[in-house]
TIKOL-859240 format. One record per residue (C-alpha): residue number from 1; residue in three letters; chain; x, y, z. Coordinates in steps of 0.2 Angstrom, whole numbers, plus 2048, in hexadecimal, padded with zeros to 3 digits. Layout:
# residues N
+-----+-----+----+-----+-----+-----+
|   i |  aa | ch |  c1 |  c2 |  c3 |
+-----+-----+----+-----+-----+-----+
| NUM | ALA |  A |   X |   Y |   Z |
...
+-----+-----+----+-----+-----+-----+
# end
This chain:
# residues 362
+-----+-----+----+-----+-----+-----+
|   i |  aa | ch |  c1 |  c2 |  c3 |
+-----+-----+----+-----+-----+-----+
|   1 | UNK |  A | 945 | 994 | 795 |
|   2 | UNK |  A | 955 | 991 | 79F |
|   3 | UNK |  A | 967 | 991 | 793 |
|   4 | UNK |  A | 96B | 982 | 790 |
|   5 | UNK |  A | 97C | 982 | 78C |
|   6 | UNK |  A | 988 | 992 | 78F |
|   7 | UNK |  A | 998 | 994 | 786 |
|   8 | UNK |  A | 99C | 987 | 779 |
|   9 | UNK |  A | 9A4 | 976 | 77E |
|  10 | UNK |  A | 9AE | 965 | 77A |
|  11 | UNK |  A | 9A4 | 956 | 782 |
|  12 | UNK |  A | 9A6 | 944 | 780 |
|  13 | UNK |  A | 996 | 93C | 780 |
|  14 | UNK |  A | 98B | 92F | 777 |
|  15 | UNK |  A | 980 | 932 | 767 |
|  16 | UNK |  A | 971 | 930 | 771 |
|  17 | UNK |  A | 978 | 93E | 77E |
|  18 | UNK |  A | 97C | 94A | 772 |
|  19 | UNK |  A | 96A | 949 | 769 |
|  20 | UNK |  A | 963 | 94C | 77B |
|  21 | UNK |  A | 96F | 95B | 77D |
|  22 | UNK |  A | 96C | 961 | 76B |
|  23 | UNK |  A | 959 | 95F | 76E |
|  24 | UNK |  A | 95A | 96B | 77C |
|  25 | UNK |  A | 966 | 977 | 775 |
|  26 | UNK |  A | 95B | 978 | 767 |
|  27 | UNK |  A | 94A | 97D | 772 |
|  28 | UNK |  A | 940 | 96F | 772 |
|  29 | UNK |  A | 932 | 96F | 77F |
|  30 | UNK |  A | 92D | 95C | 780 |
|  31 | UNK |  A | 931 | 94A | 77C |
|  32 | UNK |  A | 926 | 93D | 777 |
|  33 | UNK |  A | 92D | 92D | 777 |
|  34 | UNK |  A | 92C | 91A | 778 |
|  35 | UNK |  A | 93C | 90E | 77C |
|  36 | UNK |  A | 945 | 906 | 771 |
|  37 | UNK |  A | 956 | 900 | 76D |
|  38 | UNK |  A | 962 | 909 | 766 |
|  39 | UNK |  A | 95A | 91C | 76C |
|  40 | UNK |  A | 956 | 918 | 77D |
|  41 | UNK |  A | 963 | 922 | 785 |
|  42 | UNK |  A | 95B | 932 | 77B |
|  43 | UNK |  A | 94D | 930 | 786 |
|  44 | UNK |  A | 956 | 92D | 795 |
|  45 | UNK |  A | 961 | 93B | 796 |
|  46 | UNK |  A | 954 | 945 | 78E |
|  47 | UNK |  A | 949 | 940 | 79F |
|  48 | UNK |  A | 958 | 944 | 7AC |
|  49 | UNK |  A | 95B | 956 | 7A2 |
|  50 | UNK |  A | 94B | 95C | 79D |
|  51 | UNK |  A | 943 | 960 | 7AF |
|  52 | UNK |  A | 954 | 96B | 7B1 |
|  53 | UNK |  A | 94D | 976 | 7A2 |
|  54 | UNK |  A | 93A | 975 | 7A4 |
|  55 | UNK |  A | 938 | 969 | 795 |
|  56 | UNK |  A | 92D | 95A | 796 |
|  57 | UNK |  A | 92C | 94A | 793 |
|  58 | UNK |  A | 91F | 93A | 78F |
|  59 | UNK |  A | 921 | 927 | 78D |
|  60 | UNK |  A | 912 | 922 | 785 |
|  61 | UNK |  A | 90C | 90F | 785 |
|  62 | UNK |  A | 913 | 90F | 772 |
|  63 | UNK |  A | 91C | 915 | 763 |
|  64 | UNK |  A | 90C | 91B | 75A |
|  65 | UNK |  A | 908 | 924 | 769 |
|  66 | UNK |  A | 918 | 92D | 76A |
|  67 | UNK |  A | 915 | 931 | 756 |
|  68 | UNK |  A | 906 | 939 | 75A |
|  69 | UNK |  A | 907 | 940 | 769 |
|  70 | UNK |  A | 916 | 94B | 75F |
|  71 | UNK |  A | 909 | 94E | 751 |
|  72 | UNK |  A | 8FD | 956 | 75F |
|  73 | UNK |  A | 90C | 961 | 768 |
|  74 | UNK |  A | 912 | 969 | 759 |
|  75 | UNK |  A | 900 | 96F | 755 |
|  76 | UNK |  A | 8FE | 976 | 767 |
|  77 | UNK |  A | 90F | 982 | 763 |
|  78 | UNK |  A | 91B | 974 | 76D |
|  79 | UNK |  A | 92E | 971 | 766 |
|  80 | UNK |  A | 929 | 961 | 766 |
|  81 | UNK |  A | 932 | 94E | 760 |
|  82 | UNK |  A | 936 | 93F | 761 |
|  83 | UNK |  A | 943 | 92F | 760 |
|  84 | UNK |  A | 940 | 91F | 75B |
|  85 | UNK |  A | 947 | 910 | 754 |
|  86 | UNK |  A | 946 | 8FF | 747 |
|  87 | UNK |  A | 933 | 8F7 | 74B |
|  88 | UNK |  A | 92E | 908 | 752 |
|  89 | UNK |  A | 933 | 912 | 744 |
|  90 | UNK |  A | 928 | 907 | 73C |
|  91 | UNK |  A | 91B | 90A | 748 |
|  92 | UNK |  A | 91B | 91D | 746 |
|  93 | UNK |  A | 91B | 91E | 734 |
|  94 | UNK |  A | 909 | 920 | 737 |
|  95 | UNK |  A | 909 | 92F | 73F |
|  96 | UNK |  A | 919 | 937 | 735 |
|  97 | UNK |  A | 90C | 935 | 726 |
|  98 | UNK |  A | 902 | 93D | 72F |
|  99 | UNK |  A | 90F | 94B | 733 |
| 100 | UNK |  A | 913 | 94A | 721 |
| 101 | UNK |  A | 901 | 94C | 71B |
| 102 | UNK |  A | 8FD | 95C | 725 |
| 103 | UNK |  A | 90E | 963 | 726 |
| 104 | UNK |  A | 911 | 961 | 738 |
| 105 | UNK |  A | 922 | 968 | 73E |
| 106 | UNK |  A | 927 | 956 | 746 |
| 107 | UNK |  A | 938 | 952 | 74B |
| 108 | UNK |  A | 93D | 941 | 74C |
| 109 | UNK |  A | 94F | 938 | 751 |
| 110 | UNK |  A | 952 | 926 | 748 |
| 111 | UNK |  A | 95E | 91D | 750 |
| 112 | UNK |  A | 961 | 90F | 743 |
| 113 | UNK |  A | 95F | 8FB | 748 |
| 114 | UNK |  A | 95E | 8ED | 73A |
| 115 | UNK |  A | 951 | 8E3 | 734 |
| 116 | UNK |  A | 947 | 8DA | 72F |
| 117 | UNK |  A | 93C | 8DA | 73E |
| 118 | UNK |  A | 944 | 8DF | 750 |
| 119 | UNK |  A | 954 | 8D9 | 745 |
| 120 | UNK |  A | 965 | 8DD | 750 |
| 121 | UNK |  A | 964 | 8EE | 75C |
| 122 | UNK |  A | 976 | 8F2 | 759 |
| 123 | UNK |  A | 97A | 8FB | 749 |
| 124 | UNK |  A | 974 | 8FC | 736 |
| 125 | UNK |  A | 96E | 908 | 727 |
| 126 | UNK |  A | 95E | 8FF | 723 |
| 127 | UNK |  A | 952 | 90B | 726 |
| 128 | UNK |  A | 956 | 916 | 718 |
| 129 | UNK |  A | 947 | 912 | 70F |
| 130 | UNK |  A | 93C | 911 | 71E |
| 131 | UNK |  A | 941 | 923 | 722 |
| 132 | UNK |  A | 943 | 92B | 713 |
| 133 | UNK |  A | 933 | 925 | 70B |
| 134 | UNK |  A | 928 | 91C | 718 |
| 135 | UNK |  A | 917 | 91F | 71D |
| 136 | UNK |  A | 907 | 922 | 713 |
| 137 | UNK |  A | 90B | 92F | 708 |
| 138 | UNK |  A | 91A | 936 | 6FA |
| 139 | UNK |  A | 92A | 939 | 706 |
| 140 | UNK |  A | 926 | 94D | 708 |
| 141 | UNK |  A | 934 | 94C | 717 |
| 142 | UNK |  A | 944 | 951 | 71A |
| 143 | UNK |  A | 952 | 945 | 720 |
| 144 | UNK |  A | 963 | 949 | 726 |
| 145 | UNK |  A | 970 | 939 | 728 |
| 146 | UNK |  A | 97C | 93D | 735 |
| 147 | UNK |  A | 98E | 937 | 734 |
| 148 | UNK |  A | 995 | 93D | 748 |
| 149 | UNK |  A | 98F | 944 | 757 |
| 150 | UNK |  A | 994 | 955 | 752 |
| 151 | UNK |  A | 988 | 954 | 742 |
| 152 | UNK |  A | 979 | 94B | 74F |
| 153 | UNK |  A | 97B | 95B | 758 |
| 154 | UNK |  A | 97B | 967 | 74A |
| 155 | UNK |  A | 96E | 95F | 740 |
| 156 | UNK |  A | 961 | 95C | 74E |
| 157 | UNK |  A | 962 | 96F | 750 |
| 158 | UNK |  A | 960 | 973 | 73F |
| 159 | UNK |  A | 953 | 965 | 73B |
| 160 | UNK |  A | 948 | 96E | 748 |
| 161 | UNK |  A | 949 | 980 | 73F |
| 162 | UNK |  A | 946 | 975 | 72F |
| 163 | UNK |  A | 937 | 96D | 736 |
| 164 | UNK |  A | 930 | 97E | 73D |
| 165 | UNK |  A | 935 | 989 | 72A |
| 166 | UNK |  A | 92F | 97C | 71E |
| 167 | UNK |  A | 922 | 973 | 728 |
| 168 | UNK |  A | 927 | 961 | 720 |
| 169 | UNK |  A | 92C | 953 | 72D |
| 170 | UNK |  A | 93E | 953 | 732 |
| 171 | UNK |  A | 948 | 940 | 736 |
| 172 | UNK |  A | 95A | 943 | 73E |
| 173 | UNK |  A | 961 | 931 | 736 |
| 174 | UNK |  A | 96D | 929 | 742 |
| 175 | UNK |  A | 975 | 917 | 746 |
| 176 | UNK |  A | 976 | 908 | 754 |
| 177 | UNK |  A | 987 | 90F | 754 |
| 178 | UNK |  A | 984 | 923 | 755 |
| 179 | UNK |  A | 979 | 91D | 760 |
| 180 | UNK |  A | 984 | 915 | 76E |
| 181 | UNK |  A | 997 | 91A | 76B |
| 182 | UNK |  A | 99F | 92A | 771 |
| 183 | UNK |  A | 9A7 | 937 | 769 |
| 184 | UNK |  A | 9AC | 949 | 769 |
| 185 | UNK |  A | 9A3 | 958 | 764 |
| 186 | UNK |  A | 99F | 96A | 76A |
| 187 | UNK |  A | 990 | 96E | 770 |
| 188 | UNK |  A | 98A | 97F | 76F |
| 189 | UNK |  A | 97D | 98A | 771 |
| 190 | UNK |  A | 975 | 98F | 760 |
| 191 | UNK |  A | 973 | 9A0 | 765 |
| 192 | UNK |  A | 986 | 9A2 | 766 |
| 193 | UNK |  A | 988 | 99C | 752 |
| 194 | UNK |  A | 97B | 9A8 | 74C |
| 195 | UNK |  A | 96C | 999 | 74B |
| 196 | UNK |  A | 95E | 9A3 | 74E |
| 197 | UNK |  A | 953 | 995 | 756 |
| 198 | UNK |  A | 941 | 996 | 74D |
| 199 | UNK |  A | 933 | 999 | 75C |
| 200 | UNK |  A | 926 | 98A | 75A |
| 201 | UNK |  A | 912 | 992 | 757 |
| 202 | UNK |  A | 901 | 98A | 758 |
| 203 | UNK |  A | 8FA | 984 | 74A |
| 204 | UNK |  A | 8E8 | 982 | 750 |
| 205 | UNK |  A | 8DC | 98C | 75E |
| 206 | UNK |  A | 8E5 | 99B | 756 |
| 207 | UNK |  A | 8DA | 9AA | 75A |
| 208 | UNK |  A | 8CE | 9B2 | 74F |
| 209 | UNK |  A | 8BE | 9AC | 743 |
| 210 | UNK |  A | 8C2 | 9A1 | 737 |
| 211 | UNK |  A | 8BC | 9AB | 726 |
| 212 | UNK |  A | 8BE | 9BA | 72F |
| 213 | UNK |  A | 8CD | 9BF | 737 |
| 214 | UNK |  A | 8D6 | 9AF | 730 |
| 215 | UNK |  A | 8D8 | 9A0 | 723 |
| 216 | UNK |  A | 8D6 | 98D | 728 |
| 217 | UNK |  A | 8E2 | 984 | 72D |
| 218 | UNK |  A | 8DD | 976 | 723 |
| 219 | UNK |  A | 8E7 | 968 | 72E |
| 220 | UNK |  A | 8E2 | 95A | 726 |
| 221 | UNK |  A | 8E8 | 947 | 722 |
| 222 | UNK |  A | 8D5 | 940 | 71C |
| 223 | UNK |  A | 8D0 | 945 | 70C |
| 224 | UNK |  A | 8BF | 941 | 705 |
| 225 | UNK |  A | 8C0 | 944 | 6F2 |
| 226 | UNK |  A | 8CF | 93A | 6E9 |
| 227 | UNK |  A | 8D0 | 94C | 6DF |
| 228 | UNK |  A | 8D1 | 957 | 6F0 |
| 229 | UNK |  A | 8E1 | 94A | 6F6 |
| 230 | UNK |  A | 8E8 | 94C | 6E3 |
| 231 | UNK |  A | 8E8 | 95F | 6E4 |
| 232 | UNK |  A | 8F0 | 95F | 6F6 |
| 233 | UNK |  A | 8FE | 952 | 6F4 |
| 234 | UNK |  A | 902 | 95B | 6E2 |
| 235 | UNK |  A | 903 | 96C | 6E9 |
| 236 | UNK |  A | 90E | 964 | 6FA |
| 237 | UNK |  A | 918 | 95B | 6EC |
| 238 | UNK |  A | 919 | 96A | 6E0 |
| 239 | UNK |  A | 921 | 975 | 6F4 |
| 240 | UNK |  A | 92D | 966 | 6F9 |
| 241 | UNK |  A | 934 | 967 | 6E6 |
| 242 | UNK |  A | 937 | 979 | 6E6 |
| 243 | UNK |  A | 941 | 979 | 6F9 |
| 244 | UNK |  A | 94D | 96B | 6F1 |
| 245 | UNK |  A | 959 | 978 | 6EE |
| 246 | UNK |  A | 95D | 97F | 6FF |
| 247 | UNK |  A | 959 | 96E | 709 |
| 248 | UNK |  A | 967 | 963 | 6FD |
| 249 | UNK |  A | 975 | 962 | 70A |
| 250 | UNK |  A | 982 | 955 | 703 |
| 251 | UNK |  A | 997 | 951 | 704 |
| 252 | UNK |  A | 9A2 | 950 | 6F6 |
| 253 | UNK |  A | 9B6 | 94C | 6F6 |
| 254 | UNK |  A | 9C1 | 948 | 6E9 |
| 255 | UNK |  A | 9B4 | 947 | 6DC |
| 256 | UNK |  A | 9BD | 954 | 6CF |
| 257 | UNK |  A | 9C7 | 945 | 6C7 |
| 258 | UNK |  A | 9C1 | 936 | 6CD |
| 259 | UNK |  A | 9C0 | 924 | 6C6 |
| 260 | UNK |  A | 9B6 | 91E | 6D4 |
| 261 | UNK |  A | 9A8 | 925 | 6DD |
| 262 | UNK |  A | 9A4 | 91E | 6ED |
| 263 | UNK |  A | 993 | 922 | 6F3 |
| 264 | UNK |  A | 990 | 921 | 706 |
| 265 | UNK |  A | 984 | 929 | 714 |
| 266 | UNK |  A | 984 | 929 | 727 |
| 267 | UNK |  A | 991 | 922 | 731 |
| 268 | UNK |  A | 998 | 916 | 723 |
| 269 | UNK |  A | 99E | 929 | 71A |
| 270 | UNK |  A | 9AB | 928 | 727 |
| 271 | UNK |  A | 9B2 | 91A | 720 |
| 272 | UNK |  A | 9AF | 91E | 70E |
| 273 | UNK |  A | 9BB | 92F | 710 |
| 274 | UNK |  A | 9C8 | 924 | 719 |
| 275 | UNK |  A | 9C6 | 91A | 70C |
| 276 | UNK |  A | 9C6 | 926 | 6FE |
| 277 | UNK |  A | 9D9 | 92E | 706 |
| 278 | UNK |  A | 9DE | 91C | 705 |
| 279 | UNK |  A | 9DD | 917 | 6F5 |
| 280 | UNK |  A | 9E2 | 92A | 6EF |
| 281 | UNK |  A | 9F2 | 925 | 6F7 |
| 282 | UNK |  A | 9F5 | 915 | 6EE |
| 283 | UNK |  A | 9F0 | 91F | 6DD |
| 284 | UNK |  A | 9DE | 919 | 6DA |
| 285 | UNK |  A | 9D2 | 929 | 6D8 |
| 286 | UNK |  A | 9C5 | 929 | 6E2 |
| 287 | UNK |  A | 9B7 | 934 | 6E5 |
| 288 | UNK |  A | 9AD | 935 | 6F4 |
| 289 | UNK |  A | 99B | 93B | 6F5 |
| 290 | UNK |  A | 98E | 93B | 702 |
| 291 | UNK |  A | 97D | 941 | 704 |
| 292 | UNK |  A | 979 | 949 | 714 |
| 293 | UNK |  A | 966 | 94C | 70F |
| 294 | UNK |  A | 95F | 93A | 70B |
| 295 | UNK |  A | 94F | 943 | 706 |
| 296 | UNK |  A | 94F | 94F | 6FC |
| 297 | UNK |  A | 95D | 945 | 6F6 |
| 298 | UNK |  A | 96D | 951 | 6ED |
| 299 | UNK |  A | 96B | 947 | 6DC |
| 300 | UNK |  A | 96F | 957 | 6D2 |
| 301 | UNK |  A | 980 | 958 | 6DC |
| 302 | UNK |  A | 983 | 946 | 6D9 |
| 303 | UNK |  A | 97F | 949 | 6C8 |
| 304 | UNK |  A | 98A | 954 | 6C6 |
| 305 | UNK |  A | 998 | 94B | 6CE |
| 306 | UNK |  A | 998 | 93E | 6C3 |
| 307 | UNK |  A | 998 | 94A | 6B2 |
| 308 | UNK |  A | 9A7 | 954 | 6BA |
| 309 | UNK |  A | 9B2 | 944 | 6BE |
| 310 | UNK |  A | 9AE | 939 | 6B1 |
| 311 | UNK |  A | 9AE | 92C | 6BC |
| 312 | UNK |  A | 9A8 | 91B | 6B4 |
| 313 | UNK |  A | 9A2 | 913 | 6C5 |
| 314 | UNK |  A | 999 | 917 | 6D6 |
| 315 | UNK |  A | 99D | 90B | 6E3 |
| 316 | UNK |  A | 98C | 90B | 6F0 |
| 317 | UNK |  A | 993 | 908 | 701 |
| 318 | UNK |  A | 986 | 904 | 70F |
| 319 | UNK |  A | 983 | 8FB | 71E |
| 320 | UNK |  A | 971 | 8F4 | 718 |
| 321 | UNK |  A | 96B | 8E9 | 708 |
| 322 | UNK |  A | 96C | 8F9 | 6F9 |
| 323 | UNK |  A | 95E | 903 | 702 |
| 324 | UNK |  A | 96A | 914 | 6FE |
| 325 | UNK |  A | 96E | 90B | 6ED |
| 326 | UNK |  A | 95A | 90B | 6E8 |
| 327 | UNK |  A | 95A | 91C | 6EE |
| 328 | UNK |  A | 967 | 924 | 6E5 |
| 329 | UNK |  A | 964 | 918 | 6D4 |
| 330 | UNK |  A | 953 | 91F | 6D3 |
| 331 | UNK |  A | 958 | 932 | 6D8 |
| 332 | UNK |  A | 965 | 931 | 6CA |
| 333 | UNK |  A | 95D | 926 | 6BD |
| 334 | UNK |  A | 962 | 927 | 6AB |
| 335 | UNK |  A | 974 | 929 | 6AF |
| 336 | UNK |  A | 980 | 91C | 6A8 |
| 337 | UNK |  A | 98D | 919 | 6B4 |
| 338 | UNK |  A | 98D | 909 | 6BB |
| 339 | UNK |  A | 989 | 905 | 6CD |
| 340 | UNK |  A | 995 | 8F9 | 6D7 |
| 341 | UNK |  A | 991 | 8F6 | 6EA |
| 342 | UNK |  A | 995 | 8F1 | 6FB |
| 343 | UNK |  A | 984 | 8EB | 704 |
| 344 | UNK |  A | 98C | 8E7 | 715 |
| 345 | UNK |  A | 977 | 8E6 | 720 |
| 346 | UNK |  A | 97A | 8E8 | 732 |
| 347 | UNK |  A | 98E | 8E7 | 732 |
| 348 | UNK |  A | 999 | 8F5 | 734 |
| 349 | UNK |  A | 9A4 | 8F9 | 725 |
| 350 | UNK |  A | 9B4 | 900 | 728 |
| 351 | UNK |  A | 9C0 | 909 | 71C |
| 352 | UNK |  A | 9C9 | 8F9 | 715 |
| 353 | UNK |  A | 9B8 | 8F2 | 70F |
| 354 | UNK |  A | 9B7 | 8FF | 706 |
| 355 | UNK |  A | 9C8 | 8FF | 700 |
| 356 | UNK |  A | 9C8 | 8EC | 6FC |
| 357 | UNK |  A | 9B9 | 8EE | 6F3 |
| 358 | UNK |  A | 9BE | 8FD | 6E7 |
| 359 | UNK |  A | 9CC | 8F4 | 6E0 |
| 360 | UNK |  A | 9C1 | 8E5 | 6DB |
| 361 | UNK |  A | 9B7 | 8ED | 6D3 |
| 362 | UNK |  A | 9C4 | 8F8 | 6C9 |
+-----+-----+----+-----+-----+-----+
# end
């Protein structure tokens, strides 16, 4: 497979660009894809680039079809994925169940758009709960929220030697606004960092007898007995729990003597740290924490800020209607502190929302 990229380098580019770069960078052999708004442009550049590399590329006549088609290409040994967006992440939570349910290494990019319905194409958080636990199952999957390019680039080339270790669907969860804007970043070849890129394998019409030379593979999303689906889910459950550990990835400022915790993920933790240095300077303490993995959620860590600081309030900032508020209230039940928030669905919050809203409620 030709190098992609040589020696490391700055670029200015869309979010959508970069997770077409970091796609290749990262080794993947094919996109499946339908279009939507705000993640078109992945497909787009992805389809001008990949013929360079000897990647390939389908539209199927859907979102379910892309979903599946994924679900198919992973089990044939292909660094497959997919991106998608609003209505047709909604669309493929059947086959990221599926992905879920027989542990398919699946890669998907969400671009976020708000709802309800076709909602606006341009920006919003609100499909934290669609992501984190759609689909017909528990939520065994693992969800990085991305704040900037650099961190779509990074992440989509972790999340595919996630998906390919641990074998749970991976969900790089971007924005409208990640989407379209540009920014700087590096981009680089993994190689060059010491990221040993994880080789995709088959996963069926492996060679051998089965009962002979080798085990089933027991890929399966259909269960019969209600007791056969309770022993698989327990034991996937009882897997996911134990990797919680070394899949928590979360960001923590300020939180030693803070009064005031301000809770944030994605894009809108840009604006929460502004607005975290902000405030210091006008001697209000504020904390600043952010969880990068939405699931499995760091709700030790955040546990743990709030004992170190003392802090008597969280403030829950997010660009959707408290979808990252039920997700941490329920991550980090039976603590006492009391949850202020700033539900801003579909808007852009910038730091002196955050700012204004801090001081009214202290």
């Amino acid at each position: 497979m030709p190098k992609v990229i040589g020696e490391a380098k700055k670029s200015f580019m869309t979010g959508n660009e970069t997770a077409a770069w970091a796609c290749l960078a990262a080794g993947a052999d094919m996109m499946f894809g339908y279009p939507i708004t705000p993640q078109n442009e992945i497909m787009h550049y992805w389809t001008r680039l990949a013929p360079r590399y000897g990647r390939g590329f389908l539209q199927t006549e859907d979102e379910l079809s892309a979903g599946f088609t994924v679900c198919g290409a992973v089990q044939s040994g292909k660094k497959a994925f997919t991106a998608t967006a609003g209505p047709g992440n909604v669309l493929m939570q059947e086959p990221f169940g599926m992905a879920e349910a027989m542990r398919l290494p699946l890669l998907a990019i969400i671009q976020q758009r708000g709802g309800p319905s076709s909602g606006t194409v341009v920006y919003s958080q609100q499909e934290v709960t669609l992501t984190t636990f759609g689909g017909n199952g528990e939520g065994m999957r693992i969800v990085y929220s991305t704040a900037t390019h650099q961190e779509i680039y990074d992440y989509i080339i972790k999340g595919f030697n996630t998906a390919w270790q641990y074998r749970f669907p991976v969900f790089i969860l971007g924005d409208g606004y990640q989407a379209k804007m540009r920014e700087p970043l590096e981009i680089y070849d993994p190689e060059d960092r010491g990221i040993e890129m994880l080789k995709p394998y088959p996963l069926i019409g492996l060679e051998g007898e089965i009962g002979q030379s080798r085990e089933p593979q027991h890929l399966c999303n259909i269960y019969s007995l209600e007791e056969e689906l309770y022993e698989v889910v327990m034991k996937m459950a009882a897997e996911y729990e134990s990797l919680q550990d070394s899949l928590v990835e979360y960001d923590e400022k300020n939180c030693d003597d803070a009064d005031i915790i301000i809770l944030s993920h994605g894009v809108v933790s840009r604006a929460a740290e502004d607005a975290m240095k902000i405030l210091r300077t006008q001697g209000i303490k504020a904390g600043y924490f952010r969880p990068i993995t939405l699931r499995p959620y760091p709700q030790q860590q955040l546990r743990n800020a709030i004992a170190k600081s003392g802090a008597k309030i969280i403030l829950c900032a997010e660009s959707a209607y408290g979808q990252l508020d039920r997700l941490t209230k329920q991550e980090i039940y039976g603590e006492t502190i009391k949850m202020e928030n700033l539900f801003m669905p579909g808007v852009g919050i910038i730091d002196y929302d955050i700012v204004d809203k801090v001081k009214s409620v202290i």
